[in-house]
C-alpha positions in Angstrom: 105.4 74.6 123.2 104.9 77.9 121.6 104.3 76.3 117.9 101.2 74.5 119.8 99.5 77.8 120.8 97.7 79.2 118.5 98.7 83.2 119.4 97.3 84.2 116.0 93.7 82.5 116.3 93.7 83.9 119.5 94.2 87.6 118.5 92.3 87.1 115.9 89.3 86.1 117.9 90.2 89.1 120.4 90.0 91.3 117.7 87.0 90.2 117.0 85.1 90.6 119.6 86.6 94.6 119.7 85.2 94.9 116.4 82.0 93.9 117.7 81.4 95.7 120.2 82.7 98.9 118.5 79.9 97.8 116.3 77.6 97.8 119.1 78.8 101.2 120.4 77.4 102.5 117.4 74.5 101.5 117.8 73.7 103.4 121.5 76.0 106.3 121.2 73.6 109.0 119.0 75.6 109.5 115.5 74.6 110.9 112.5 73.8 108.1 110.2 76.8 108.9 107.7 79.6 108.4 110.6 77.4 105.5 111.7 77.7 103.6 108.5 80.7 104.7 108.0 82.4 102.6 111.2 79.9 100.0 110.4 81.2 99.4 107.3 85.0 99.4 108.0 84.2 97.2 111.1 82.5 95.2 109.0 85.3 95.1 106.3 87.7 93.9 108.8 86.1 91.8 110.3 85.6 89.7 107.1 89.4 89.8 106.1 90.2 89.2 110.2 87.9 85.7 109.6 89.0 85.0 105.9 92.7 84.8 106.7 93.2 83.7 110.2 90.1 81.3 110.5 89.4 80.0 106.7 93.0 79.7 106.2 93.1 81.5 102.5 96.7 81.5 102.7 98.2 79.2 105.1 98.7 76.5 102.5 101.5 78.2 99.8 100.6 75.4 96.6 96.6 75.8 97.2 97.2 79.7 97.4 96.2 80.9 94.1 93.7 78.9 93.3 91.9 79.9 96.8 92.9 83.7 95.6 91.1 82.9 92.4 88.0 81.3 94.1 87.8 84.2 96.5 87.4 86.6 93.8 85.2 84.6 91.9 82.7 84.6 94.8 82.9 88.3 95.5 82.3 88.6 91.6 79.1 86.4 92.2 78.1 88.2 95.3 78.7 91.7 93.9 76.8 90.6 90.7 73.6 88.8 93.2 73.6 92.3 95.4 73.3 94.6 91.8 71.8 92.5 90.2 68.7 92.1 92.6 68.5 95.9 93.2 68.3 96.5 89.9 65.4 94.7 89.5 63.7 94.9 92.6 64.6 98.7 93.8 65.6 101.1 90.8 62.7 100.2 88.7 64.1 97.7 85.9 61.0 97.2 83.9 
C-alpha cells in the first residue's frame, strides 16, 4: 500500500503551496524592493525545479534521462536567448 501513495507528489504539492504563499507574504509585508525580489526570485526558482522533477517527471524514467536533460537545456537556451534577445531590441536601444 505504500508504493500506491504518492508521498512525493504530495510534498511536493505542499511545498508548493508554502512557496506561494511566502510569495504572497511579500507582497503585504512592506520590504524594500531588493529583499523583495530577492525571495521572489528564489521562491520562484524552486518552485520551477519543485514542478520539473516531481510533476513533469525529468528523471523518473533512467533510459529517457539524458535526452530529457538535453531538451531541458535546450529550452532554457531558447528561453534565455527569447528574454535577451527581446530586451535588446525592445529596451536597451538596439538600433
Amino acid at each position: 500500500m505504500k508504493q500506491l501513495f504518492p508521498i512525493r507528489h504530495v510534498m511536493g504539492y505542499v511545498f508548493s503551496l508554502i512557496l506561494s504563499v511566502v510569495a504572497l507574504a511579500v507582497i503585504f509585508w512592506d520590504m524594500s524592493f531588493a529583499m523583495g525580489m530577492t525571495i521572489l526570485l528564489v521562491c520562484a526558482a524552486i518552485q520551477a525545479s519543485v514542478q520539473l522533477f516531481l510533476f513533469m517527471h525529468a528523471t523518473e524514467d533512467k533510459t529517457t534521462k539524458t535526452s530529457n536533460m538535453a531538451n531541458l537545456v535546450y529550452a532554457l537556451f531558447v528561453g534565455l536567448v527569447t528574454v535577451f534577445g527581446t530586451l535588446f531590441t525592445m529596451i536597451w536601444g538596439y538600433q
